[in-house]
C-alpha positions as CSV (number, residue, x, y, z in Angstrom):
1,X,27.4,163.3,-41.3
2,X,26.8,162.0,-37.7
3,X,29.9,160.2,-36.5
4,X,29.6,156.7,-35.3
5,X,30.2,156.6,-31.9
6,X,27.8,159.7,-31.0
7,X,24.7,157.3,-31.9
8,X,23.9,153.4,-30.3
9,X,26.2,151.3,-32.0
10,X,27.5,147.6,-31.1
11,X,30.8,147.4,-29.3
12,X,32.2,143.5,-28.1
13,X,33.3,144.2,-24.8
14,X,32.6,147.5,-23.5
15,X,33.0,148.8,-20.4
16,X,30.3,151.5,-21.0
17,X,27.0,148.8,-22.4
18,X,23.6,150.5,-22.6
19,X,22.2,148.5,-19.3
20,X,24.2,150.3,-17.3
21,X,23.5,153.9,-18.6
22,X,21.1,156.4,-16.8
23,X,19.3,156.9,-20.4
24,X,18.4,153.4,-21.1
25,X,15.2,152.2,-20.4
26,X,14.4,148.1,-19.5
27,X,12.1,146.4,-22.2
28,X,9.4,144.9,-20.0
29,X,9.6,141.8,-22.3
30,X,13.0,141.6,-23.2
31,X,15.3,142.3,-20.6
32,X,18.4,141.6,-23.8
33,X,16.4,144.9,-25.5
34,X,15.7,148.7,-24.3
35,X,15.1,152.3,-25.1
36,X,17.6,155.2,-25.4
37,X,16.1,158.4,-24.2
38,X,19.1,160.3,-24.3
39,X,18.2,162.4,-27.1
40,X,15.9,165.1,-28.0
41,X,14.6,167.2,-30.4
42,X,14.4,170.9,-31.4
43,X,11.3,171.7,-29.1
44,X,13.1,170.1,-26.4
45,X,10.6,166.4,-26.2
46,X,12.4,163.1,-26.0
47,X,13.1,161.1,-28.8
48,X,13.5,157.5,-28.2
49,X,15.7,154.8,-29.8
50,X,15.6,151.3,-29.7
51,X,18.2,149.3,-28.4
52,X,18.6,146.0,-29.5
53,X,21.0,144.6,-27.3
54,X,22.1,146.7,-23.8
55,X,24.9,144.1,-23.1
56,X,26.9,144.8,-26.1
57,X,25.9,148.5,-27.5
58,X,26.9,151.5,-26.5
59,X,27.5,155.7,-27.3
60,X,29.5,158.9,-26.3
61,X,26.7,160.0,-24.1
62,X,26.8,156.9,-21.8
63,X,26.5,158.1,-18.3
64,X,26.0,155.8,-15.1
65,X,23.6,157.1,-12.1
66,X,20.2,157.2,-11.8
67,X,18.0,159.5,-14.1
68,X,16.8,162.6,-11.8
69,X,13.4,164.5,-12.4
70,X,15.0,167.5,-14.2
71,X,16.5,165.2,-16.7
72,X,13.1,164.3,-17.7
73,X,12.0,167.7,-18.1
């Protein structure tokens, strides 16, 4: 079983939200909504998760700083 605070989960108040995270990705439409690219899977490509609110949700992987070439490959 996955714990909690290793996937996107709502948090009032923290001092780590999604917007500011090098993973998330702006929702052209809904600034309030992103994507999580933090992840991937077993043959190394991204998987994405939706976030519903970057204000108020977070995760253990949160890291500030820009997102560098090598991070995409």
């Amino acid at each position: 079983m996955t714990e909690i605070h290793t996937q996107v989960h709502s948090e009032e108040n923290t001092n780590k939200p999604c917007k500011s995270c090098k993973w998330q990705t702006p929702d052209p439409t809904d600034p309030l909504r992103g994507q999580c690219t933090v992840n991937r899977h077993a043959l190394g490509g991204v998987w994405k998760r939706w976030i519903r609110d970057v204000e108020h949700m977070t995760c253990s992987r949160h890291a500030e700083g820009e997102l560098s070439f090598r991070d995409h490959v």
